[in-house]
ROSE-196352 format. One record per residue (C-alpha): residue in three letters; chain; x, y, z. Coordinates in pm, 1 decimal, m for minus. Layout:
  kenu  tiza         x         y         z
   ALA     A         X         Y         Z
...
! end
This chain:
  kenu  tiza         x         y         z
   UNK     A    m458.2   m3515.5    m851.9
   UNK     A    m495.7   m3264.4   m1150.4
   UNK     A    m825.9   m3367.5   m1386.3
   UNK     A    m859.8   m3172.6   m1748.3
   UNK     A   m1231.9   m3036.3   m1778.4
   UNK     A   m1322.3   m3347.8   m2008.0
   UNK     A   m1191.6   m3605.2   m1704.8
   UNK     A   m1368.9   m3401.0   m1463.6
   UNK     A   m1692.0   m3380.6   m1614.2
   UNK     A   m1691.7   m3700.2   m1676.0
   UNK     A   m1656.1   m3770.4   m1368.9
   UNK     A   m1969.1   m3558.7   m1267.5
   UNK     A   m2188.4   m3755.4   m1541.0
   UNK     A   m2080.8   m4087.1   m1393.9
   UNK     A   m2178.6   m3965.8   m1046.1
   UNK     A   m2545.8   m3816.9   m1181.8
   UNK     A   m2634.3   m4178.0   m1361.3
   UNK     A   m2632.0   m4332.4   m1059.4
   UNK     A   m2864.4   m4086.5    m845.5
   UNK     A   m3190.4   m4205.0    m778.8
   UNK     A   m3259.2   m3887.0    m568.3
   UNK     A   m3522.1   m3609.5    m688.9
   UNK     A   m3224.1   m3374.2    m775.8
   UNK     A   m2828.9   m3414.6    m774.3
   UNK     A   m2544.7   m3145.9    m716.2
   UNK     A   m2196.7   m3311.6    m802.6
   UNK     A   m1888.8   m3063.2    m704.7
   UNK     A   m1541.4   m3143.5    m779.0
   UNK     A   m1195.1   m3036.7    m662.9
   UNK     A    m832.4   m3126.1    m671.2
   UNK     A    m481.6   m3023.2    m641.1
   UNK     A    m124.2   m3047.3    m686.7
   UNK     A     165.9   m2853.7    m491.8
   UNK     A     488.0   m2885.2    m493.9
   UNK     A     740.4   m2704.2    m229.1
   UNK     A    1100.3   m2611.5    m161.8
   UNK     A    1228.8   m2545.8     145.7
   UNK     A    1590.3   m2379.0     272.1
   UNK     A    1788.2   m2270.3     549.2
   UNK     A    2100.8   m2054.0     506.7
   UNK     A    2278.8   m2226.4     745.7
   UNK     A    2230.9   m2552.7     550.9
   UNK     A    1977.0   m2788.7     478.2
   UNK     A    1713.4   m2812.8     203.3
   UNK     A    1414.0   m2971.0     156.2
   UNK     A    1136.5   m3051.6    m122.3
   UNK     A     834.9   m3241.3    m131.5
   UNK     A     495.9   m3279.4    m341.7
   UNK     A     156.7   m3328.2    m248.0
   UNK     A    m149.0   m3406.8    m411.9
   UNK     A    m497.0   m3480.3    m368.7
   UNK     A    m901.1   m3500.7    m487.0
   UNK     A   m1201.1   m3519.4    m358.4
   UNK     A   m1598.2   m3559.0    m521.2
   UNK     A   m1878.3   m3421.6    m318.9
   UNK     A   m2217.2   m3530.0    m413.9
   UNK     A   m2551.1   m3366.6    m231.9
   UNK     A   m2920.5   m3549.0    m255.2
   UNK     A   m3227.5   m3354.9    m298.3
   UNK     A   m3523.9   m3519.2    m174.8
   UNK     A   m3766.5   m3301.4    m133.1
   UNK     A   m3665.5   m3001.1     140.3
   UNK     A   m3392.6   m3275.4     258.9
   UNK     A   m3065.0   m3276.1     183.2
   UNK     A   m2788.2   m3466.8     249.9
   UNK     A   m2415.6   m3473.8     137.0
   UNK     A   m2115.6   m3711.7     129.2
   UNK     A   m1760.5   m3719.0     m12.8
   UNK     A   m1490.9   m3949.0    m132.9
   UNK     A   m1136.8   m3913.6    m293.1
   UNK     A   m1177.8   m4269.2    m466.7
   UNK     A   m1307.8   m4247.1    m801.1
   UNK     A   m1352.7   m4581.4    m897.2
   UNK     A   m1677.2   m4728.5    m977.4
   UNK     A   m1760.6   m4888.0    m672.5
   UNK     A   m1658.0   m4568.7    m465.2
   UNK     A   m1896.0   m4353.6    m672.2
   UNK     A   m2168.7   m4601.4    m594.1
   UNK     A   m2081.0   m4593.1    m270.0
   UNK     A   m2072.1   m4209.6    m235.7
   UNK     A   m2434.1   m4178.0    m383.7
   UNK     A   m2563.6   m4423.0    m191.6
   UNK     A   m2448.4   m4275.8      93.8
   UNK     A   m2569.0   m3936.0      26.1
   UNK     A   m2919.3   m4050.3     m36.6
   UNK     A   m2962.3   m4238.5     278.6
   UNK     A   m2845.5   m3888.9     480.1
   UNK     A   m3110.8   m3719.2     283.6
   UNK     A   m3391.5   m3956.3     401.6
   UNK     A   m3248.9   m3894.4     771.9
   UNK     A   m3177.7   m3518.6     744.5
   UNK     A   m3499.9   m3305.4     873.7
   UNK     A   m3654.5   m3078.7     615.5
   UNK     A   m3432.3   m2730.1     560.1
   UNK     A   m3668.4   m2435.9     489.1
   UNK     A   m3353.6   m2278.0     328.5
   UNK     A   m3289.2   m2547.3      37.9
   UNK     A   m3288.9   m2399.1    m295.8
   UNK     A   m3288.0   m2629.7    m598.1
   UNK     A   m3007.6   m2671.6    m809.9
   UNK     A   m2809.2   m2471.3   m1048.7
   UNK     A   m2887.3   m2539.9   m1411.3
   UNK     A   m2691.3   m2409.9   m1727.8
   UNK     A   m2525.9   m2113.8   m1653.5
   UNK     A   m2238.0   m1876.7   m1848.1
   UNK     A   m1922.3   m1812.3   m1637.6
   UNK     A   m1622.4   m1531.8   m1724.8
   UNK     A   m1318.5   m1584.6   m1838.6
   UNK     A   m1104.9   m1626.3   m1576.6
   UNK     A    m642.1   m1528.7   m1548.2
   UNK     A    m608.7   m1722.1   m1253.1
   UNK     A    m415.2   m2016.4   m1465.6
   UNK     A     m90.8   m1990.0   m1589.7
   UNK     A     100.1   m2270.3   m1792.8
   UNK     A     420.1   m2107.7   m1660.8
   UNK     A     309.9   m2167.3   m1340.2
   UNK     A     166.1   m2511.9   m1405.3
   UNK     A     480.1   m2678.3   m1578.0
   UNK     A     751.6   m2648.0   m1274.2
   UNK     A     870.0   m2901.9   m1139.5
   UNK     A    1033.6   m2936.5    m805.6
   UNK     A    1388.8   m2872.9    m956.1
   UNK     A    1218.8   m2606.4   m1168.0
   UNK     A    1102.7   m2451.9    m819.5
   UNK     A    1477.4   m2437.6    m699.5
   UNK     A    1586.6   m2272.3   m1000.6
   UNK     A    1328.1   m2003.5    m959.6
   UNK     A    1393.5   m1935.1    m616.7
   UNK     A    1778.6   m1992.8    m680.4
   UNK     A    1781.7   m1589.3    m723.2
   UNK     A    1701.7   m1506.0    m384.8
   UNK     A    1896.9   m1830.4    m242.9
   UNK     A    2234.3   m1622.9    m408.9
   UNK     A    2112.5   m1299.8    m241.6
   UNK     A    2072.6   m1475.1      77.4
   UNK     A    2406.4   m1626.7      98.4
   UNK     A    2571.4   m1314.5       3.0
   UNK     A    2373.5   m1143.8     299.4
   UNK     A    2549.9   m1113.0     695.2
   UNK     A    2238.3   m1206.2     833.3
   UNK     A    2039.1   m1604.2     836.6
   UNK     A    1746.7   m1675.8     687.3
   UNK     A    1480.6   m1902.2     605.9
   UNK     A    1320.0   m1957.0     250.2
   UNK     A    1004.7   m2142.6     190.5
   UNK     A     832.4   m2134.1    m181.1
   UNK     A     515.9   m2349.3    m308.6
   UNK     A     390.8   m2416.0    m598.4
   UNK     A      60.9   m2550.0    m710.2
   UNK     A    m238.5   m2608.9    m919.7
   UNK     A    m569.8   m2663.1    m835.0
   UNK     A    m896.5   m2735.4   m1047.4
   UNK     A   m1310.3   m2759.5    m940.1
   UNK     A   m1562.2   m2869.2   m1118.8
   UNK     A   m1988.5   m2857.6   m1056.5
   UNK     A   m2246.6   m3010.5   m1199.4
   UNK     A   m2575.5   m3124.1   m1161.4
   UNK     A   m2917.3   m3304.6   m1225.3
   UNK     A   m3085.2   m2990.4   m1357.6
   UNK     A   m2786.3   m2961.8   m1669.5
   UNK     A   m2499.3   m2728.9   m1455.7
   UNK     A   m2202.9   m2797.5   m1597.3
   UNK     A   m1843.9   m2595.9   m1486.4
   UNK     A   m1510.7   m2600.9   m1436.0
   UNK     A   m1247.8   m2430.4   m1378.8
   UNK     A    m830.6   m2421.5   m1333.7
   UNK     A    m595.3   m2195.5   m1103.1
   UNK     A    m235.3   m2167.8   m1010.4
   UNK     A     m10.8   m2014.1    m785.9
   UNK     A     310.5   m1935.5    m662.5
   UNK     A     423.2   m1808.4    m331.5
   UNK     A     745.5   m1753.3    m150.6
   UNK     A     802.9   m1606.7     209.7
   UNK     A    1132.3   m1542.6     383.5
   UNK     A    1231.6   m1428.4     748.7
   UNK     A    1522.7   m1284.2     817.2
   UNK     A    1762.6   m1241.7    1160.6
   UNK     A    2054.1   m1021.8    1228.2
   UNK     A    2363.8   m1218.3    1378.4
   UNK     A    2270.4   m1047.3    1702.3
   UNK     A    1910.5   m1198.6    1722.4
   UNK     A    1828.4    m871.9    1792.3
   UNK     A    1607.4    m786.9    1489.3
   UNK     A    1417.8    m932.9    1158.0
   UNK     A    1288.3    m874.6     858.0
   UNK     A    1020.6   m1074.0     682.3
   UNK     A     883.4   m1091.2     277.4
   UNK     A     616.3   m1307.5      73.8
   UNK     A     538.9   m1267.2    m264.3
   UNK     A     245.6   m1485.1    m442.3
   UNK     A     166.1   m1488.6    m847.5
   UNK     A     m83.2   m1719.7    m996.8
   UNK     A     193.0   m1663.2   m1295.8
   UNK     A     559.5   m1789.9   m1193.7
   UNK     A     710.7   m1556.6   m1461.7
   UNK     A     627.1   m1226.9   m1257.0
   UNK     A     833.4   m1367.8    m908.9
   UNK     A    1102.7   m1140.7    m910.9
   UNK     A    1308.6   m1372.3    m673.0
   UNK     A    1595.7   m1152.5    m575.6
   UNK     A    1374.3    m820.4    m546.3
   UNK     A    1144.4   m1023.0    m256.6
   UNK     A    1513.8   m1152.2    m103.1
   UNK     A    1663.0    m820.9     m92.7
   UNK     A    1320.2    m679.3      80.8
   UNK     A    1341.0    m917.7     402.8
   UNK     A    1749.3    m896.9     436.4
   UNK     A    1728.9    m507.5     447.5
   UNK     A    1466.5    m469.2     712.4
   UNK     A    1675.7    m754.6     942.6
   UNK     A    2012.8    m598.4     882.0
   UNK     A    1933.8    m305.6    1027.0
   UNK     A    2246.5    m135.4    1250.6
   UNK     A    2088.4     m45.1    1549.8
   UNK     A    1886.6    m256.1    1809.9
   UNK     A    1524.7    m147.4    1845.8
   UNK     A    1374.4     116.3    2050.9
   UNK     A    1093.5     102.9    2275.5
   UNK     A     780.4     305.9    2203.8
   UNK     A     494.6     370.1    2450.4
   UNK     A     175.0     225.1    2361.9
   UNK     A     m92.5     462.1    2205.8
   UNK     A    m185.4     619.5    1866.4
   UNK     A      61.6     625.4    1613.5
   UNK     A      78.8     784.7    1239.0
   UNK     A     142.3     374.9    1036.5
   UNK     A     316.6     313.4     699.9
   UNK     A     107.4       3.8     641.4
   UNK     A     337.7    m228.5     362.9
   UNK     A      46.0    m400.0     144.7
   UNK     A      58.7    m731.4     312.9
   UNK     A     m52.8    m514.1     604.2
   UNK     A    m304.1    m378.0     423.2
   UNK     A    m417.3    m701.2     227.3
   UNK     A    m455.1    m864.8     566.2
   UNK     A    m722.7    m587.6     680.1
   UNK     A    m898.0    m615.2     334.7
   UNK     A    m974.5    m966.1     382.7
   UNK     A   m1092.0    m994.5     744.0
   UNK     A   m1356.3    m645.0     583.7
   UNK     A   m1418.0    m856.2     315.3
   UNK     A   m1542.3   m1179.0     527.7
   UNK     A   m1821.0    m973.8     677.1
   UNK     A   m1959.5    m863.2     354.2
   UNK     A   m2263.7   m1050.9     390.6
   UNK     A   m2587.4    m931.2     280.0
   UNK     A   m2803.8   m1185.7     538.2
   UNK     A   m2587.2   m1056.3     878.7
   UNK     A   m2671.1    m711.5     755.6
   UNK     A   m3042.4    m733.6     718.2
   UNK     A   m3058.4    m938.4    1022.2
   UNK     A   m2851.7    m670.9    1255.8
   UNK     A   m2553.3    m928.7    1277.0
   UNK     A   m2326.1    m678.1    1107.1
   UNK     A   m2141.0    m304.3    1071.2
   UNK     A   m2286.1    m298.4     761.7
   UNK     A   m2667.5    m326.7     986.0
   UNK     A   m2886.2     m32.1    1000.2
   UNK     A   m3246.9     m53.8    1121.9
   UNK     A   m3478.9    m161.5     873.7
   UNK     A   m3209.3    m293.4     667.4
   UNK     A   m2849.0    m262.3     570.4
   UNK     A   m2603.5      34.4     484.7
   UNK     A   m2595.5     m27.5      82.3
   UNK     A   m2556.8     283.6     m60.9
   UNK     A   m2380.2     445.1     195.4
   UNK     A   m2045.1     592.4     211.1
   UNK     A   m1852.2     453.8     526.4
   UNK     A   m1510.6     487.8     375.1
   UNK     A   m1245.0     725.5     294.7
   UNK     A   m1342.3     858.3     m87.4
   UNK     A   m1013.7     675.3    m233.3
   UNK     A   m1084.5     319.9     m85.6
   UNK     A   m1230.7     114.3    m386.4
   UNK     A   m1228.7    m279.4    m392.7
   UNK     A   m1347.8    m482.0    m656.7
   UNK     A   m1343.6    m853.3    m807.8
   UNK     A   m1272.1    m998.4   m1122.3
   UNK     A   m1161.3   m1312.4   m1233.2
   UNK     A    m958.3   m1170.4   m1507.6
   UNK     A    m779.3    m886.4   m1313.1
   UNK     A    m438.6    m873.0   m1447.0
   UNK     A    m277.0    m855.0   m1102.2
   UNK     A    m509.8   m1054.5    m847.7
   UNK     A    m732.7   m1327.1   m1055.0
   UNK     A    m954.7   m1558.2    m936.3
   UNK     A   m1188.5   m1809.9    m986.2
   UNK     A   m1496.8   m1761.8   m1238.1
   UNK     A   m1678.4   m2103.9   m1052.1
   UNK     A   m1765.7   m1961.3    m711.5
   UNK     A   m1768.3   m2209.7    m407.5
   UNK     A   m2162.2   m2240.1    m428.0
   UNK     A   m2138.5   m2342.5    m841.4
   UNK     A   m2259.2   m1940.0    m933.3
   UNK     A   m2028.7   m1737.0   m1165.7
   UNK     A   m1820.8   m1487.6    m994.1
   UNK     A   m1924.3   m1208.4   m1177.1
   UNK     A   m1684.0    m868.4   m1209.0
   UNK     A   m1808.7    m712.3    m919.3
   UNK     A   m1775.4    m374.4    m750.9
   UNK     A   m1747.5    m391.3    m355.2
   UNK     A   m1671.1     m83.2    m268.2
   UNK     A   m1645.9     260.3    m474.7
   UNK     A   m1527.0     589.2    m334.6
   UNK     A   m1562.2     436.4     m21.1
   UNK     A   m1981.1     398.3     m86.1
   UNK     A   m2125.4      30.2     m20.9
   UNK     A   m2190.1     m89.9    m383.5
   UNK     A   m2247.0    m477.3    m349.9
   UNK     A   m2284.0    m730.1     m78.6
   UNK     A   m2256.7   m1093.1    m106.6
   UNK     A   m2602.9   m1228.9    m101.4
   UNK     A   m2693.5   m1609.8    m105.1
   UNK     A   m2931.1   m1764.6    m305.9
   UNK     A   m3158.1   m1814.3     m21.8
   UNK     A   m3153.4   m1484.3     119.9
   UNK     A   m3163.8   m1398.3    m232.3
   UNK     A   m3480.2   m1495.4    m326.7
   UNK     A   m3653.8   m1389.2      13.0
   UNK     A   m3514.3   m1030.1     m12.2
   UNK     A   m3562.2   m1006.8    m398.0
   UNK     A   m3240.0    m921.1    m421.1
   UNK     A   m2978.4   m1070.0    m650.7
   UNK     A   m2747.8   m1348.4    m536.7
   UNK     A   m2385.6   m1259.1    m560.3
   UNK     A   m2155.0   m1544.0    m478.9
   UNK     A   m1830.1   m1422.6    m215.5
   UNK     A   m1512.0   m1426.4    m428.3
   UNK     A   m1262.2   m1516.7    m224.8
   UNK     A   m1020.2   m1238.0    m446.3
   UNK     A   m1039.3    m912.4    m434.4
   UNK     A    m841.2    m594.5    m526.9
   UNK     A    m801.6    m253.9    m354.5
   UNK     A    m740.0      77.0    m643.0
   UNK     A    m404.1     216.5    m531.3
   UNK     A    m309.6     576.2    m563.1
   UNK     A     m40.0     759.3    m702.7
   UNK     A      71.4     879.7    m358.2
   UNK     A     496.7     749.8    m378.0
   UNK     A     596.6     559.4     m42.6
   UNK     A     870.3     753.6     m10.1
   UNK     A     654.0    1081.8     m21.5
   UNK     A     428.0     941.0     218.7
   UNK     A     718.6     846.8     478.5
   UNK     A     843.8    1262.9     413.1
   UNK     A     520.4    1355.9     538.6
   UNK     A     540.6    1178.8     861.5
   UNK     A     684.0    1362.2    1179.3
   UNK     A     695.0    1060.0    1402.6
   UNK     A     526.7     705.9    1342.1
   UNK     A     545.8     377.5    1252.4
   UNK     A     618.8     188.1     964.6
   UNK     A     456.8    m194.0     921.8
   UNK     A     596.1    m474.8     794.9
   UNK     A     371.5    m792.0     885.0
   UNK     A      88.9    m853.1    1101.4
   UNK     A      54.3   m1197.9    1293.4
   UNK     A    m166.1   m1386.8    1498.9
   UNK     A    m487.7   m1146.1    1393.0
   UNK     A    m807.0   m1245.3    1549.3
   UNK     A   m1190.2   m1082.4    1603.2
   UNK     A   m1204.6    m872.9    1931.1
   UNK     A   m1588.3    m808.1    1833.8
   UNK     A   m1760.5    m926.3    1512.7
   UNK     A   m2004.3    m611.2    1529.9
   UNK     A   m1721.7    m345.9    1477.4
   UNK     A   m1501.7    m583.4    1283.3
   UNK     A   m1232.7    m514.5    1599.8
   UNK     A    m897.9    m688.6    1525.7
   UNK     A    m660.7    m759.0    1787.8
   UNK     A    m261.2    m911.6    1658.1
   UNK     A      79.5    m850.4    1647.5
   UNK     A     332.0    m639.0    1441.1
   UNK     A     635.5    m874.2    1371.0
   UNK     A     969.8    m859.0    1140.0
   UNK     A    1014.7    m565.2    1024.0
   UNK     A     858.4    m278.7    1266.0
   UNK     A    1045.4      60.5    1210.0
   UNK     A    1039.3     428.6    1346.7
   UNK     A     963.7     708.5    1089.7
   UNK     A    1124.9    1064.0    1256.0
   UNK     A    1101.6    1373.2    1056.9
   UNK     A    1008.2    1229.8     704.4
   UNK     A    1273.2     917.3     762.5
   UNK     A    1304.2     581.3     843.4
   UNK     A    1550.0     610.9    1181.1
   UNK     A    1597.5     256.8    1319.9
   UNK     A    1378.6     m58.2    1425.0
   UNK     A    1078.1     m26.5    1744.2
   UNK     A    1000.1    m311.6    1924.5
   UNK     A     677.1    m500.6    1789.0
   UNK     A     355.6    m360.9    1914.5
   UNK     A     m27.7    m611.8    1998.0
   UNK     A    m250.5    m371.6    1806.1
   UNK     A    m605.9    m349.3    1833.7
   UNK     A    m764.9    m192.0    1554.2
   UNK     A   m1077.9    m208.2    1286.8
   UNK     A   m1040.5    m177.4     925.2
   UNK     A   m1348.4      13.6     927.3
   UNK     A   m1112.3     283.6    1080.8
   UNK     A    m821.9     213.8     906.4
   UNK     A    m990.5     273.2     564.7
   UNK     A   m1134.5     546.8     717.6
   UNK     A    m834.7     757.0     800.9
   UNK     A    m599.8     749.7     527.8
   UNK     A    m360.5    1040.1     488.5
   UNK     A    m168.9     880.6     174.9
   UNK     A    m272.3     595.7     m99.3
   UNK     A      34.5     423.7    m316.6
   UNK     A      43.7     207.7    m558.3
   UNK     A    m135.6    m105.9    m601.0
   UNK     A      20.7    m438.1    m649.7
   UNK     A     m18.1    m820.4    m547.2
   UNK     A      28.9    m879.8    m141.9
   UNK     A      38.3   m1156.6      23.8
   UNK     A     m88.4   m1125.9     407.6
   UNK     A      89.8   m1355.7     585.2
   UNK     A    m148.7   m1521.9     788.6
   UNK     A    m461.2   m1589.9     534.8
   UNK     A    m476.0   m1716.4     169.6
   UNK     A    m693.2   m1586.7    m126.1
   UNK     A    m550.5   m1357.0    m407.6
   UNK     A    m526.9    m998.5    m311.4
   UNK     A    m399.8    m684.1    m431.3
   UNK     A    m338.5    m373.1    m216.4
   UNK     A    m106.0     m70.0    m204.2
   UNK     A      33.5     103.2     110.3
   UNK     A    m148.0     283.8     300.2
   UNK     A      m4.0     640.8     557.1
   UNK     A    m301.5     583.1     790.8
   UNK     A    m325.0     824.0    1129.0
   UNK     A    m463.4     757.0    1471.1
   UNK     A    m349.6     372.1    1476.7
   UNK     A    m400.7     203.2    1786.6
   UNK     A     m99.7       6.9    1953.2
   UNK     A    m199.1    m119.2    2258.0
   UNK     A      64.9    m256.0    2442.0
   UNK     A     446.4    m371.1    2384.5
   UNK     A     537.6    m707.3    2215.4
   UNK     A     880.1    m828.0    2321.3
   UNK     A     918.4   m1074.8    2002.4
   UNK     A    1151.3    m942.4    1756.3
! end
């Protein structure tokens, strides 16, 4: 269910009325998707979803207490507040309650597109009809699958908060398979703005990787020189960026601990890793109403590989006397000027990445990932790309991968294929990568 600002504040006020509590936090948040599915050798499908929900929160005193609906009629809001209340008188007292949010100016935010927000289901086939032509055209099968949607939030309050906020997107992933079923290839593209999907570019990148003449060779386990694509990359980012939490570094819960405090300040990084935030980034927007009703703010992450900013609460803010920065959810990584092709010239013997899957924590300390390389791994022998190598379980840190890169390219929007969020990365030549054992999958 898609609500204009107007509707959706609205909304909000009609909730508020009807709070008898000592305070009143009102957040809002819908969606619509639609998706389009296909198969090379046959069958299609489409469908549409859509949904809404209002979450209201009770302040009575140190007490809090929260309940939701997705019926907005009268009675249901009643309901909802009522409901709320009576968990507040139940809840015990939280020493960590803050009060809420009053007026507050938010950015501008490019994470909506009208482009975006006016296809239809039909007008999804016909953008994806590109890479359905390339795909047919191709001696190998594949699988399409492309989404579109919109989604909107909204937060107010009892204290005069009032926000909302729009977003859209666009994503398309495809895997591709040799006739053999010896080897694949894999691609995803995501835009907030459907007019940048460059349909039969993202095709052509999965069918080349499966139709790949020979069957793959076996490499031993160990550390390996990595042409990380930027869904590679992007995937790394994000799992960093989780931990970017100023409370589990001043309590010794994090890599970013240090006794006495945290590692602010500090440069843990190679000197080209930068990663910032802004809701009006040109490439990888996001939202301007943060998840906790706080502007995200541009924001500065990481420079030159120093510690600029952590994500701070408004709890933890206020006991530290430090300012609270909301986590984005975005984020974009500087690229370089280092071509991909230069990088793989460089390389005596290693790997190139395609696609990471099935990434989990090993240890939350060291930010240890453990996962698997899948569609599209590749051996790089004397500055070329030679034929596939069987898929690897890697266990690795990003704290290491940022810290050994050899080569930086461009960035550009990736899509990990595993997590959401809007991200932009380039590739990375990275040395020392650990591969720990073989992975038989193709």
């Amino acid at each position: 269910m898609l609500l204009s600002r107007d509707q959706a504040l609205d909304l909000a006020r009609r909730v508020l009325v009807r709070s008898r509590a000592e305070a009143c936090e009102v957040w809002l948040d819908g969606r619509a998707g639609r998706n389009f599915r296909i198969a090379s050798r046959g069958g299609a499908t489409n469908g549409a979803s859509s949904g809404a929900r209002v979450v209201v929160t009770a302040h009575l005193g140190r007490r809090r207490g929260r309940a939701l609906t997705n019926d907005f009629d009268d009675a249901a809001l009643a309901d909802v507040v009522t409901r709320a209340e009576a968990a507040a008188r139940l809840a015990p007292e939280n020493p960590e309650a803050v009060p809420p949010l009053g007026p507050l100016a938010y950015p501008q935010s490019a994470a909506h597109a009208e482009t975006t927000a006016r296809l239809t289901v039909p007008g999804l086939a016909d953008l994806v009809a590109p890479a359905v032509a390339v795909a047919r055209a191709a001696p190998v099968d594949t699988a399409l699958f492309a989404e579109a949607t919109e989604a909107w939030r909204a937060y107010a309050t009892s204290a005069g908060a009032a926000a909302y906020d729009r977003a859209t997107a666009v994503n398309l992933t495809m895997t591709a398979r040799n006739r053999r079923g010896t080897w694949s290839g894999w691609s995803g593209v995501g835009e907030n703005d459907a007019a940048r999907i460059d349909a039969a570019g993202f095709a052509r990148a999965a069918i080349d990787k499966a139709r790949a003449e020979l069957d793959p060779v076996a490499l031993d386990p160990g550390k390996y020189v990595v042409l990380l694509e930027p869904a590679v990359v992007a995937q790394f980012l994000i799992n960093l960026m989780w931990r970017f939490d100023a409370r589990q570094a001043d309590e010794g819960r994090s890599f970013l601990s240090k006794p006495g405090g945290n590692k602010l300040g500090e440069r843990l990084f190679d000197e080209r890793i930068t990663v910032t935030s802004n809701p009006a980034d040109t490439v990888a927007p996001g939202y301007a109403l943060s998840d906790d009703g706080q502007p995200n703010l541009p924001t500065t992450w990481i420079e030159g590989g120093v510690i600029k900013n952590l994500a701070c609460s408004r709890f933890w803010a206020a006991k530290t006397n430090a300012p609270a920065v909301p986590s984005p959810g975005f984020c974009a990584m500087r690229g370089g000027t280092d071509a991909v092709d230069a990088m793989i010239r460089d390389v005596r013997r290693g790997v190139l990445v395609t696609r990471l899957w099935y990434v989990r924590t090993v240890d939350r300390r060291t930010v240890l990932l453990t996962g698997l390389t899948r569609d599209g791994n590749f051996l790089i022998e004397n500055g070329r790309v030679t034929r596939p190598v069987t898929n690897f379980r890697f266990n690795e840190s990003p704290l290491a991968v940022f810290s050994k890169v050899l080569g930086i390219g461009p960035a550009r929007r990736a899509r990990p294929s595993e997590v959401g969020g809007t991200i932009s990365a380039p590739p990375l030549l990275v040395e020392d990568f650990t591969f720990s054992s073989i992975s038989p999958a193709i």
